[in-house]
C-alpha positions as CSV (number, residue, x, y, z in Angstrom):
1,X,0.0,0.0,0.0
2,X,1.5,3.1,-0.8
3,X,2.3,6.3,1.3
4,X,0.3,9.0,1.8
5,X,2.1,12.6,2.4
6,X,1.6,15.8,3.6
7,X,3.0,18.9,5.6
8,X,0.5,18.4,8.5
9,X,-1.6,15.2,9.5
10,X,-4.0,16.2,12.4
11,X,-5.8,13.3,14.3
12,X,-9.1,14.2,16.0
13,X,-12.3,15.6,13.8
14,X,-14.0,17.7,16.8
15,X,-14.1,21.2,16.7
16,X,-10.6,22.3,17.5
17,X,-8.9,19.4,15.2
18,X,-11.4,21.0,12.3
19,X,-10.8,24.4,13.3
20,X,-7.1,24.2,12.7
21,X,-7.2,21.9,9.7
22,X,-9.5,24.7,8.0
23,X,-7.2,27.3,9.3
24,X,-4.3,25.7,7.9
25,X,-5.9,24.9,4.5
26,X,-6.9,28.7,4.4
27,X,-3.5,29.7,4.2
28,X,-2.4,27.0,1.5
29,X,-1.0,24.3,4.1
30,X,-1.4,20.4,3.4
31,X,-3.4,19.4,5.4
32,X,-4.9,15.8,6.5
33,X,-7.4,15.3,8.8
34,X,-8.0,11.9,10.2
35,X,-11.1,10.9,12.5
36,X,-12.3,8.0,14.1
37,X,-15.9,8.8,14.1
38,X,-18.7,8.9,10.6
39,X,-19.6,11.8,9.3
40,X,-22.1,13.7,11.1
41,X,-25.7,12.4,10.1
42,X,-28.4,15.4,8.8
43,X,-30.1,16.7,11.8
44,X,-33.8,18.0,12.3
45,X,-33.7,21.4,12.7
46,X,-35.6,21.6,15.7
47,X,-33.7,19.6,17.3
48,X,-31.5,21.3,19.9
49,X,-27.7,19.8,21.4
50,X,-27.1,19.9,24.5
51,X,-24.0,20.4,24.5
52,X,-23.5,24.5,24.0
53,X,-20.8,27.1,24.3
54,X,-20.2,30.1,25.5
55,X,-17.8,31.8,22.5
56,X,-16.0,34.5,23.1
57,X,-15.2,37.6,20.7
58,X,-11.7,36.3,20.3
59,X,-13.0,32.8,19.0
60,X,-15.9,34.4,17.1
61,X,-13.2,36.1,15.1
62,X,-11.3,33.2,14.4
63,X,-14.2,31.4,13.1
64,X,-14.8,34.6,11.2
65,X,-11.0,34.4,9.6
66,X,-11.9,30.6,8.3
67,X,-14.7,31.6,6.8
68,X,-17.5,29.8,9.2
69,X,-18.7,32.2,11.2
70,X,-21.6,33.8,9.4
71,X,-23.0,29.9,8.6
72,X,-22.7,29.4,12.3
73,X,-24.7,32.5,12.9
74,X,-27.2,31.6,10.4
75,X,-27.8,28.2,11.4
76,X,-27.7,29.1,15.3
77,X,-26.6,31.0,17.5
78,X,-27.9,33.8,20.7
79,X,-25.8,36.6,21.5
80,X,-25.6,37.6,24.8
81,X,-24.9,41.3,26.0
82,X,-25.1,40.9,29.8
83,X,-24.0,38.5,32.3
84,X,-25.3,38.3,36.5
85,X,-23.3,36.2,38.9
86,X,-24.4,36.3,42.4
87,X,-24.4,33.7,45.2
88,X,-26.8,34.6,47.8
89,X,-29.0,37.6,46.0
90,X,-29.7,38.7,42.9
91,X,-30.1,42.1,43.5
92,X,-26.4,41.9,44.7
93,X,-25.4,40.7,41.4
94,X,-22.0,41.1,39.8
95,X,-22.9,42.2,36.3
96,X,-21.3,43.0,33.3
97,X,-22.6,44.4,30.2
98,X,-21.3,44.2,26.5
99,X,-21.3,48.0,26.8
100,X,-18.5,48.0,28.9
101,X,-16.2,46.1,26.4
102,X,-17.3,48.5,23.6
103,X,-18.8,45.2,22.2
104,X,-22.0,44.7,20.4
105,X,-22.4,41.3,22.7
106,X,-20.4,39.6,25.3
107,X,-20.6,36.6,23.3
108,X,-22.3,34.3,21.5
109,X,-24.3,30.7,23.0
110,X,-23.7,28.3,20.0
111,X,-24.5,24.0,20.1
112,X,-21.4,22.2,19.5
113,X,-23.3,20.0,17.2
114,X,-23.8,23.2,15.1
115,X,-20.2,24.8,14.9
116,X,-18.5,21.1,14.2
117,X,-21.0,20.5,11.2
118,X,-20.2,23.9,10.1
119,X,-16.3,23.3,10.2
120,X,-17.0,20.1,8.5
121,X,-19.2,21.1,5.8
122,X,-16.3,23.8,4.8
123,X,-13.6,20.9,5.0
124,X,-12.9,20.2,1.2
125,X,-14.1,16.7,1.7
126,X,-10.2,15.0,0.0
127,X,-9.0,16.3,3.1
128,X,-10.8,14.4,5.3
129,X,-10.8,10.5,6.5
130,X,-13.8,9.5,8.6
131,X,-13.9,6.3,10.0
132,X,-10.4,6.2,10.8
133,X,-8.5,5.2,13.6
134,X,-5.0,5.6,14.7
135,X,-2.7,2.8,15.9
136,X,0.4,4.1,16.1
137,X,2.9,7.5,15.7
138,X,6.0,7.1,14.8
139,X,8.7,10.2,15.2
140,X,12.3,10.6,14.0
141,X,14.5,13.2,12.5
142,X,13.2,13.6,9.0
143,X,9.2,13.5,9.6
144,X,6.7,11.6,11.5
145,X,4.4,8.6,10.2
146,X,1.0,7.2,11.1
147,X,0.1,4.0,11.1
148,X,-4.0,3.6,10.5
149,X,-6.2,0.9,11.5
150,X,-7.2,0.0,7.8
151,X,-3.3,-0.7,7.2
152,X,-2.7,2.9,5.4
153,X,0.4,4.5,6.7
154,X,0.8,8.5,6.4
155,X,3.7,10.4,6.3
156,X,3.9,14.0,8.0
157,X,6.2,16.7,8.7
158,X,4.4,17.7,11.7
159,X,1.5,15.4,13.6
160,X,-1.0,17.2,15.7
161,X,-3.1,15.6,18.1
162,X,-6.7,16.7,18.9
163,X,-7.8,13.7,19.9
164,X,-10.1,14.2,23.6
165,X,-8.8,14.2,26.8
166,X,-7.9,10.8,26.9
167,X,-5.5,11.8,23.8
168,X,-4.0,7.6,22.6
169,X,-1.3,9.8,21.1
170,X,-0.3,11.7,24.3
171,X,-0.2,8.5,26.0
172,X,1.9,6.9,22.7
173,X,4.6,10.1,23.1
174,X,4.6,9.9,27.1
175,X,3.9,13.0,27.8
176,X,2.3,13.0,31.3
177,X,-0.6,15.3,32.4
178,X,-1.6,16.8,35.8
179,X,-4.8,17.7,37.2
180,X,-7.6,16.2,39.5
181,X,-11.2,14.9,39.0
182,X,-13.8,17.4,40.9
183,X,-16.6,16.5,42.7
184,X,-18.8,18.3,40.9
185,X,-20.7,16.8,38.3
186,X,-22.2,19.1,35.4
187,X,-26.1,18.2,34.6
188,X,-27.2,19.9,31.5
189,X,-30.8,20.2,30.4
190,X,-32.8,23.4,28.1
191,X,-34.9,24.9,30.1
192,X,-38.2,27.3,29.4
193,X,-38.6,29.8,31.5
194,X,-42.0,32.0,32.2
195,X,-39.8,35.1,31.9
196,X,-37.5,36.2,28.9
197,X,-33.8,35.5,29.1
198,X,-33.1,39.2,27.2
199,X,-30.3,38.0,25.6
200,X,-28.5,37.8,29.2
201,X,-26.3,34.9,31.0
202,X,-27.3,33.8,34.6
203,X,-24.9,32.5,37.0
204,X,-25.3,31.8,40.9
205,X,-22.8,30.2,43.3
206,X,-24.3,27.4,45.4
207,X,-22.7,25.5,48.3
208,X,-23.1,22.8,46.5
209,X,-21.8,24.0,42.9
210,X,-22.2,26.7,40.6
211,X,-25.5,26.9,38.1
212,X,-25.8,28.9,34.8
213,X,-28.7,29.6,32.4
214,X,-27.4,30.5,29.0
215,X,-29.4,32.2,26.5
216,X,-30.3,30.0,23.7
217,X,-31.9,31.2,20.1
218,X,-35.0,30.0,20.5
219,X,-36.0,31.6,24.0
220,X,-35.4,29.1,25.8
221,X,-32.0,28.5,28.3
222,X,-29.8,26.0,28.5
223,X,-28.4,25.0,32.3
224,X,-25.2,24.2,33.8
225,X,-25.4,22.5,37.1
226,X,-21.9,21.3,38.3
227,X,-23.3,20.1,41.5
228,X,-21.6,17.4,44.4
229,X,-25.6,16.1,44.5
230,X,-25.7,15.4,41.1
231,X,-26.7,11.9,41.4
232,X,-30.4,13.2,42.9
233,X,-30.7,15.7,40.7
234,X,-30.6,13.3,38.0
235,X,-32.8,11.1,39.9
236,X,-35.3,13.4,40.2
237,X,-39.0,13.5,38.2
238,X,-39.9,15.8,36.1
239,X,-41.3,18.0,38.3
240,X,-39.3,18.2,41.0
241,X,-36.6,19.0,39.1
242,X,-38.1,22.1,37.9
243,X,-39.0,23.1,41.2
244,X,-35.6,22.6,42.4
245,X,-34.1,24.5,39.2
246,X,-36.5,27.3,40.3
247,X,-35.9,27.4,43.9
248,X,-31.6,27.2,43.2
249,X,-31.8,30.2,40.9
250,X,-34.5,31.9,43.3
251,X,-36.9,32.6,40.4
252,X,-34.6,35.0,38.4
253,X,-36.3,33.9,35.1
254,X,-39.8,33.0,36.7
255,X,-41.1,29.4,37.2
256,X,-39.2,26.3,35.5
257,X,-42.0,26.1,32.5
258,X,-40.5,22.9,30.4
259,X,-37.3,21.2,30.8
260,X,-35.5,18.3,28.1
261,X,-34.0,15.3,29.2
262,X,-31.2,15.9,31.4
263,X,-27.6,14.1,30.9
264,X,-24.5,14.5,33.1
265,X,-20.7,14.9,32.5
266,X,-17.5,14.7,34.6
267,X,-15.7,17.7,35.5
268,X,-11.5,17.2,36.1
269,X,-9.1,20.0,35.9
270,X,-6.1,18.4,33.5
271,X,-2.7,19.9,31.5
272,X,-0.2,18.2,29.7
273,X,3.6,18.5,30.9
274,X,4.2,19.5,27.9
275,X,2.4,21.0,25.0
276,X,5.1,20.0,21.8
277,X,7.7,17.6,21.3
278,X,9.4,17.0,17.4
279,X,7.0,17.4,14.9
280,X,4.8,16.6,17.7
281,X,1.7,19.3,19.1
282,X,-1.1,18.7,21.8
283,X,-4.5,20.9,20.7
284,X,-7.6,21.4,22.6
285,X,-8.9,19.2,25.3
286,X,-5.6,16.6,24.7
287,X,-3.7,19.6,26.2
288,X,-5.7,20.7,28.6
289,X,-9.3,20.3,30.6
290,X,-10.8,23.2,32.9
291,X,-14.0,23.2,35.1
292,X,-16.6,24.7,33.2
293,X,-17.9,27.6,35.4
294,X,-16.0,30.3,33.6
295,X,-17.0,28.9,30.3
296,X,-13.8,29.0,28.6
297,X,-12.9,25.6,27.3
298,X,-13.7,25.7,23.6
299,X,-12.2,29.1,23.9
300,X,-8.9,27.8,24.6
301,X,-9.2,25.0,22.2
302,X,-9.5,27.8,19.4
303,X,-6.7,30.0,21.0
304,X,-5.2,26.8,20.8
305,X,-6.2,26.3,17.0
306,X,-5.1,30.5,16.1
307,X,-1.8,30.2,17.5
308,X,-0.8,26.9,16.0
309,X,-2.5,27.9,12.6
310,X,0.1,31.5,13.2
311,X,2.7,29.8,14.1
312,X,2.9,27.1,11.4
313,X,2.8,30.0,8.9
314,X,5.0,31.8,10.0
315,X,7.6,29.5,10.0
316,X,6.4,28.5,6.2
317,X,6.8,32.1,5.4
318,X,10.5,32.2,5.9
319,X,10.9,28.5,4.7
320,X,12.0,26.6,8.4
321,X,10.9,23.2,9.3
322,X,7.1,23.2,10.8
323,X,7.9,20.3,12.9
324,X,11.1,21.7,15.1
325,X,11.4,22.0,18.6
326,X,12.3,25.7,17.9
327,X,9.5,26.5,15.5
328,X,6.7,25.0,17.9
329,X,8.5,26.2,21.2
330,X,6.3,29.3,20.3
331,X,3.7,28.0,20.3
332,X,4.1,26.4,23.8
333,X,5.0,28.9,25.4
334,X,2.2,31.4,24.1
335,X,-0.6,28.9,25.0
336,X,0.4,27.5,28.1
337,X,1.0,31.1,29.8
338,X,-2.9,31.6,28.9
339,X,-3.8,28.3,30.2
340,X,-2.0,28.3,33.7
341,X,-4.3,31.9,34.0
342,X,-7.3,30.3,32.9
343,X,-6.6,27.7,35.4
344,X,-5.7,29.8,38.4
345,X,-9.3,31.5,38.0
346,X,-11.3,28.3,37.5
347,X,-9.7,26.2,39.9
348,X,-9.7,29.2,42.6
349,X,-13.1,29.7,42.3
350,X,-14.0,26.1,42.3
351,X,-11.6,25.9,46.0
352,X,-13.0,29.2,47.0
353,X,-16.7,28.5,47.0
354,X,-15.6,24.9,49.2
355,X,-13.9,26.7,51.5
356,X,-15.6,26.3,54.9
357,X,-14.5,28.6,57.7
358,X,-16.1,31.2,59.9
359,X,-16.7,34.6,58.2
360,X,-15.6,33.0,54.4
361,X,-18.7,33.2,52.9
362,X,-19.3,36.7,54.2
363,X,-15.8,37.6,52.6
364,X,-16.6,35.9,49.7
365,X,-19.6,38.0,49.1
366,X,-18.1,41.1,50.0
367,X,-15.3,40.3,47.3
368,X,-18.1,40.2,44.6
369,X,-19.7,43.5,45.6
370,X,-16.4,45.1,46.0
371,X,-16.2,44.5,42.1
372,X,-19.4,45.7,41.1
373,X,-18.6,48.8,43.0
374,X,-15.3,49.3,40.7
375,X,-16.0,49.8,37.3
376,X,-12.2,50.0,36.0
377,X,-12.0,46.8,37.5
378,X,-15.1,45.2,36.3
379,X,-14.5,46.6,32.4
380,X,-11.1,44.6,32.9
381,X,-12.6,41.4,33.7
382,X,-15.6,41.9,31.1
383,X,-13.2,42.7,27.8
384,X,-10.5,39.6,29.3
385,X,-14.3,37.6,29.5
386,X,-14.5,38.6,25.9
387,X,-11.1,37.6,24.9
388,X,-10.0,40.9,23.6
């Protein structure tokens, strides 16, 4: 069987590993794109994924640079122009407004189901091996070479690995990760609600884990619940659900109305030792994993994705080898500096609201009034929300 070749091989078909093969592509790279899973089947379009995100200008722009963006908008998508966080009131609410950014909208609420088909549809469909798994990576001097499942081998000069959390490729280059599992436990459901969402992001901070309502296009919300009592909340009938759901966001959106099936997650902090080796990069959740009450995940993935796409063409541009230590040193460095922030706030946070000791809830809710109160402060934390 012969060889196949090109400059990049990329081994992972979710939204970052499309994101950067399109990015790549765009700027006249080689570009491979290997995935174990079928093509996504048609969709009805009334049917809603549970699975959303939270997209931040920075990765709206991205998107925008590939050439999705505006499909994504026009298949999906609710802006959102305010955000309230509280914990104990809501009239003590920390809030930020789109206004304060100079921004149109904080962000936009999109379904992963609807960016990934998106990215895929704009894939130039030669470029793109569904149904394929991985068996082995092997690296040496000159390039690096993939050996697939139906016998095919691949030949690359740099191999990039997108590939989940549980990355096969990570674990094949021994490149260790750190981190913890959480005790939370994210339940996810759309709710409607008997009040409007205006276009505005809910988020309260309960002993037992942080809840968001997100703004979804149709007018209804979809919830967050990283909770320690998962378990019963997934037990739970119908009803009593909704009443809970009510009760834990004290009515900010009026009473629970209908809610979909619910389904539950994991939640584990996790980053890789290290990002790069030769010809060799970590993307996207196979670098690292944050909790999700900051809602900055996917953003990271496609920081992850801009950078990499940057870096590889620059060092194109003035003809050095993609794959070297040197070239994708850059590229570590860059992304892991934004990571270990990213990390620091979601991981405090998660500690902070677990913390129990006399008088550190009182100074915890001080804290978030102490920000409201300062708006330099607070127009800092909305335009680094929005990525800019």
């Amino acid at each position: 069987m012969s060889m196949q070749r090109c400059d990049v091989a990329i081994v992972g078909g979710g939204i970052v590993g499309a994101a950067i093969a399109l990015g790549l592509l765009r700027q006249g790279v080689d570009v491979q794109l290997f995935d174990r899973d079928p093509p996504m089947p048609a969709t009805d379009a009334n049917d809603y994924d549970l699975r959303v995100y939270a997209l931040s200008i920075a990765s709206q722009r991205y998107l925008q640079s590939i050439g999705v963006w505006d499909a994504i908008v026009a298949e999906r998508a609710c802006a959102y122009a305010q955000m309230r966080v509280w914990e104990t009131e809501p009239g003590d609410a920390l809030k930020f407004d789109a206004a304060e950014a100079r921004a149109a909208a904080l962000g936009h609420i999109v379904e992963g189901r609807v960016i990934q088909r998106q990215l895929w549809r704009a894939l130039p469909p030669e470029n793109v091996h569904h149904d394929c798994a991985v068996e082995s990576l092997q690296v040496d001097a000159d390039g690096a070479r993939l050996r697939l499942g139906d016998g095919r081998e691949v030949a690359a000069r740099l191999v990039i690995a997108a590939d989940s959390a549980r990355s096969p490729l990570r674990t094949q280059q021994g490149i260790e990760v750190s981190g913890q599992r959480y005790a939370h436990t994210a339940v996810v459901c759309h709710v409607r609600t008997g009040e409007p969402h205006r276009h505005t992001a809910y988020q309260r901070f309960l002993p037992t884990g942080p809840l968001a309502f997100l703004p979804l296009a149709d007018g209804r919300s979809s919830i967050v619940w990283s909770s320690i009592e998962a378990e019963q909340l997934l037990a739970m009938d119908d009803w009593t659900f909704r009443l809970s759901l009510d009760e834990a966001i004290q009515h900010a959106l009026g009473p629970i109305l209908e809610c979909t099936e619910r389904v539950s997650f994991p939640l584990q902090l996790q980053n890789a030792l290290e990002y790069v080796k030769p010809r060799f990069a970590l993307a996207g959740d196979a670098a690292h994993v944050v909790h999700p009450l900051a809602g900055q995940g996917l953003n990271l993935g496609l920081g992850d994705a801009a950078e990499l796409v940057d870096v590889i063409t620059a060092a194109r541009a003035v003809r050095r080898d993609i794959g070297s230590l040197r070239v994708l040193a850059r590229y570590q460095r860059a992304r892991r500096a934004e990571v270990n922030e990213m990390i620091a706030v979601t991981d405090g946070l998660y500690r902070a609201y677990r913390v129990q000791l006399p008088g550190w809830d009182w100074l915890r809710q001080r804290g978030l009034l102490a920000v409201n109160a300062i708006a330099p402060l607070r127009q800092l934390l909305v335009r680094r929300a929005c990525g800019l």
